[in-house]
N, C-alpha and C positions, 0 to 999 in steps of 0.2 A: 481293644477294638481291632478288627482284620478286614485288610481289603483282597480281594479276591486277582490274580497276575497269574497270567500266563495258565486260568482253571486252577489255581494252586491259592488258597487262602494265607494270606503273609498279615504275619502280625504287626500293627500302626503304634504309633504316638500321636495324642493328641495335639497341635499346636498353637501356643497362644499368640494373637495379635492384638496389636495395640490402635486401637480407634478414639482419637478425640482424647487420647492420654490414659485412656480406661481399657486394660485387658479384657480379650474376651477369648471364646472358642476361633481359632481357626481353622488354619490347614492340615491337611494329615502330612504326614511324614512316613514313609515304607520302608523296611528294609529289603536291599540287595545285596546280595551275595555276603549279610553279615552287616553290611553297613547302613547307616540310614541315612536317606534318602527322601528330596522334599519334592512335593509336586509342585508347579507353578501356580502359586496363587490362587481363587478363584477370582479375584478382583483386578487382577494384572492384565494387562494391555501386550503384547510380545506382537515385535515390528519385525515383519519377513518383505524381502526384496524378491524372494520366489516362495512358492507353497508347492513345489514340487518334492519336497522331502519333510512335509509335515504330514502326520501319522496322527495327531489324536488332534482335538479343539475346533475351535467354528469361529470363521471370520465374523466381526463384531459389525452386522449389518443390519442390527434390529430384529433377527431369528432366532432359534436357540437359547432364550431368553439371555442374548445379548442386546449392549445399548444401538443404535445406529451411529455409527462413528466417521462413516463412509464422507468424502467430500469436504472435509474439516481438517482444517490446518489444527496443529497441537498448539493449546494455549495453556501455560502452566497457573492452574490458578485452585490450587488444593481447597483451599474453604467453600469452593464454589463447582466443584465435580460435577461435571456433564450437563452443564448448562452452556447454552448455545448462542452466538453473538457474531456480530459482523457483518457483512453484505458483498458480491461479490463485483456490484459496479453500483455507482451514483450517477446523479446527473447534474448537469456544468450550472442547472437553476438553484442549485442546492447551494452554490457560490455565493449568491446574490447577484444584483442586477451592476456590475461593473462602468466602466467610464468618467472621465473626467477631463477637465477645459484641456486645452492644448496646454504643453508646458513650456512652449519654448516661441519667443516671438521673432516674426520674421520681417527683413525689410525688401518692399517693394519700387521697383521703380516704374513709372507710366507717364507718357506725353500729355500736355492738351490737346482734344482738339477743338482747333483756332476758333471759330464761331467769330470769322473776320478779324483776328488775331493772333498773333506772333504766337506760334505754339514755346509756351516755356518747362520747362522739366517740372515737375510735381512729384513729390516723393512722400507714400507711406513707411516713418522709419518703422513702426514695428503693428502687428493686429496679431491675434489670435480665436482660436473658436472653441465652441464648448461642443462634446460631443453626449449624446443623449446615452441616458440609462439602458441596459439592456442585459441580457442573458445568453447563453449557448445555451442548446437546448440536449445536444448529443450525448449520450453516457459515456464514462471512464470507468475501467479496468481500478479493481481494489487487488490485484493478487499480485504478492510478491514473487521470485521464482519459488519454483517448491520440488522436492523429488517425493513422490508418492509410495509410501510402504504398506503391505497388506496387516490389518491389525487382527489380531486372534487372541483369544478368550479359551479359558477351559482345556487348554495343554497338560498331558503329564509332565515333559519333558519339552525343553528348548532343544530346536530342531538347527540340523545345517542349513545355512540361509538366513540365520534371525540377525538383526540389525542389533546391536547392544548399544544403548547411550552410555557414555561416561565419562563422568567430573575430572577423570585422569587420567594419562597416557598411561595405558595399558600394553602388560610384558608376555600376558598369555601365552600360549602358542595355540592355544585354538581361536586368539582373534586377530583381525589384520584389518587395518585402519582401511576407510573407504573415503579414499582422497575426491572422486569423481563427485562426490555428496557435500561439500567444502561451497560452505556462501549459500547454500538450499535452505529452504523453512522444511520441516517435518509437516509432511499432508499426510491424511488416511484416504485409501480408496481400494477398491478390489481391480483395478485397471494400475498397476505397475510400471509408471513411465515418466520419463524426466522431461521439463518442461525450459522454455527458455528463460534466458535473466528474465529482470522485471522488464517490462515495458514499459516507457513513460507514454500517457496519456495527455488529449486536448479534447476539445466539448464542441469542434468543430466552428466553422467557418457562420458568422456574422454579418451584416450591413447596417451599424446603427448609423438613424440619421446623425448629421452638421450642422451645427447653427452658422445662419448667418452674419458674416464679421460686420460690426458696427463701429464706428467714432469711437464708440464710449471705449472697446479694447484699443486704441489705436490715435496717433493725431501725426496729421502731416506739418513737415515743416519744407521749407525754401521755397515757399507760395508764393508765388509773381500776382501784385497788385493788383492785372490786367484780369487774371485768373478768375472762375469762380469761385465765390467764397466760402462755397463748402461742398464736399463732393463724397462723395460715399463707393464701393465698390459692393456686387453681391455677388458672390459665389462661393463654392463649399467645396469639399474635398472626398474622396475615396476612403473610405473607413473601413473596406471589408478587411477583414482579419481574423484566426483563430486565436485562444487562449495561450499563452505561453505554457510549456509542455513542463508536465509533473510526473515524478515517477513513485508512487506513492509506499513507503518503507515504514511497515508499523512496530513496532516496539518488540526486539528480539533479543532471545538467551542462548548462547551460544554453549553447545555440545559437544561430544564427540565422536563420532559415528563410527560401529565399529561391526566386521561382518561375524559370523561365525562357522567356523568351518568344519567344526563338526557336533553330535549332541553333549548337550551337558544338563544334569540336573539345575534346577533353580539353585538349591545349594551352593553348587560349584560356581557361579558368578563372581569373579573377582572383587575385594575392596574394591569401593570406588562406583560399581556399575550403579546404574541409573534405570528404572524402571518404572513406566507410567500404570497410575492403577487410577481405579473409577471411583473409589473412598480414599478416607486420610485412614485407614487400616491397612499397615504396616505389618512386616511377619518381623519376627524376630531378629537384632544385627542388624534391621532397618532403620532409619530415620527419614524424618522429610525433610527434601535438598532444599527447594526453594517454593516461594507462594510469591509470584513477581508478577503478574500480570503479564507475563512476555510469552510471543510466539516461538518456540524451539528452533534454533538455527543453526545447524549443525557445519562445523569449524575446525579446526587442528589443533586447537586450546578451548577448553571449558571456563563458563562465568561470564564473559566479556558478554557487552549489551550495546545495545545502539538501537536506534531507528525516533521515532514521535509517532503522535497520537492522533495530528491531524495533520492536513496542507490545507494552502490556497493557490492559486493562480493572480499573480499578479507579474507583468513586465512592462518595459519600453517599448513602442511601435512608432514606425513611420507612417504616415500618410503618402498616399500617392499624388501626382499631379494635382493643379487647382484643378475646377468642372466650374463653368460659369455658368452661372442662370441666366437663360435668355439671351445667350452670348453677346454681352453689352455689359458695359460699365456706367453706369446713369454717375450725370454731375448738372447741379445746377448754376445757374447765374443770372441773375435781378429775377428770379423767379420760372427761370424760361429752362426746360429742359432738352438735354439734347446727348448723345451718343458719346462716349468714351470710348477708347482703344481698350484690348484687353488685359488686364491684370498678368504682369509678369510669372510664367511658370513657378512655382515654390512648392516647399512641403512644408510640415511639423512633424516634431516630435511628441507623443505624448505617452502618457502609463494608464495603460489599462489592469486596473485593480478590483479584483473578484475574492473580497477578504472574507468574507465567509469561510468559517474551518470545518470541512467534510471529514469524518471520521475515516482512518487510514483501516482498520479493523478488517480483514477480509471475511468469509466462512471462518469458524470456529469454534471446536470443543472444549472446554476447561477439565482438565486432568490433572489429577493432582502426580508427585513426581517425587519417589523414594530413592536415598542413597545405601548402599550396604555400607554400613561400619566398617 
């Protein structure tokens, strides 16, 4: 077989790749100058931080009978090649409906008044309140930080500018490590730009109702005789509040990002390098590195993992001052009602818990991810 360079017909080698464990026809191979020489892949992924010095191939945006890869963070997930998953915000109802009683009980102190009697001290030692169900309704951010590389398809040659993964510090002289990419997820886009950390996220700002405090949370004691013999207070509390803040970090495989400074055949790729393709067909001196379910997170050491799979939103909150109802404190005695002094200023504390587990999962492609032997 001949492929035709430079108008001058050059005789090929056939090559064989390995899919699903079973050889088959692959890539060609050309010689130069004597020597032979492989083309990149047709199934390979080749990550450019510019395309100002790419010469042959097509960005993978769904043309050119490429996949659309565009907007998709890299998820290594080989049995499962370019299938697509994730979301790039939720919303705070997705939690579930959060709230619960007051946790912590407080003691008050309040006069009689007299009703032709010696006012005597009356103390509630402890009440507490139940706060109702409810929901934030406002969406949260699913994206990790990310730095955005342009992906291209159908290369002869690896161009200056391509981004190489790899499992191992590399001694090249045509690569040099890209420190500024350290703590980033690998995204695809045709827009080239580095984005901030993660942001942590809330679901915005609430007012669930207060119930009001009854006997049954509460009993007074050092109750003077004279006193009425049972008395009740009504009033609620200030609930507004947002969700305690989340910074949502899904399950990631740590890389190592490396630029290229000048061209090199696919061949010339050092052990070790790492290269995403859109099957588990492998060229030759390849294997596959990892099938982890992890988003690519490119690091100064390869392998290392972190992140989960979901969050929730759950914290501690204060309440603000009491709010009386009807600015009164109702107390009875032999049946006969009459006005109270107001309830001494207080708060609570309680935990607002939204346990529902929202998928951490941003936009993403599943690529499967070869190692050179």
């Amino acid at each position: 077989m001949q492929i035709k360079k430079d108008g001058v017909w050059k005789p090929t080698k056939q090559f064989l790749g390995k899919y699903n464990d079973t050889w088959s026809d692959g890539d060609l191979w050309f010689k130069v100058d004597g020597v032979w020489r492989q083309h990149v892949p047709p199934n390979a992924v080749i990550l450019y931080s510019s395309t100002s010095n790419i010469n042959s191939g097509y960005i993978a945006d769904g043309n050119n009978s490429t996949p659309n890869l565009l907007n998709r963070y890299v998820r290594i997930r080989s049995d499962d090649p370019l299938t697509l998953g994730g979301a790039s915000s939720h919303t705070g109802s997705s939690h579930g409906t959060g709230g619960t009683r007051y946790t912590n009980y407080v003691s008050s102190t309040q006069a009689c008044n007299n009703l032709g009697l010696t006012p005597r001290a009356t103390r509630i030692t402890s009440h507490r309140h139940s706060i109702s169900s409810h929901t934030h309704p406002s969406t949260g951010n699913n994206l990790p930080s990310y730095q955005n590389s342009y992906p291209y398809m159908y290369s002869s040659k690896l161009y200056s500018g391509a981004v190489i993964l790899s499992s191992i510090t590399q001694v090249l002289s045509a690569l040099s490590y890209l420190s500024a990419y350290s703590g980033y997820r690998c995204r695809l886009d045709n827009n080239v730009t580095q984005a901030s950390k993660s942001t942590a996220h809330t679901h915005g700002t609430v007012s669930p109702a207060v119930s009001d405090f009854n006997e049954s949370d509460g009993y007074i004691d050092n109750q003077p005789s004279s006193s009425p013999s049972s008395w009740y207070t009504i009033h609620d509390h200030s609930a507004s509040h947002s969700m305690p803040s989340v910074t949502p970090t899904y399950y990631y495989m740590n890389v190592i990002p490396y630029s290229l400074g000048s061209d090199l055949y696919f061949d010339e790729l050092p052990s070790g390098s790492l290269v995403l393709f859109t099957t588990r067909r492998y060229p030759d001196g390849w294997s596959e590195w990892k099938n982890t379910g992890r988003i690519i997170r490119y690091y100064s050491s390869a392998g290392g993992y972190g992140g989960s799979s979901t969050h929730t939103h759950s914290g501690t909150k204060t309440t603000g001052s009491w709010i009386n109802r009807g600015s009164t404190v109702k107390a009875t005695y032999e049946n006969i009602s009459f006005n109270e002094k107001y309830l001494k200023s207080h708060t609570h504390t309680w935990t607002d818990s939204h346990s529902a587990a929202v998928s951490n999962a941003p936009p993403y492609v599943n690529l499967a991810i070869g190692v050179k032997d």
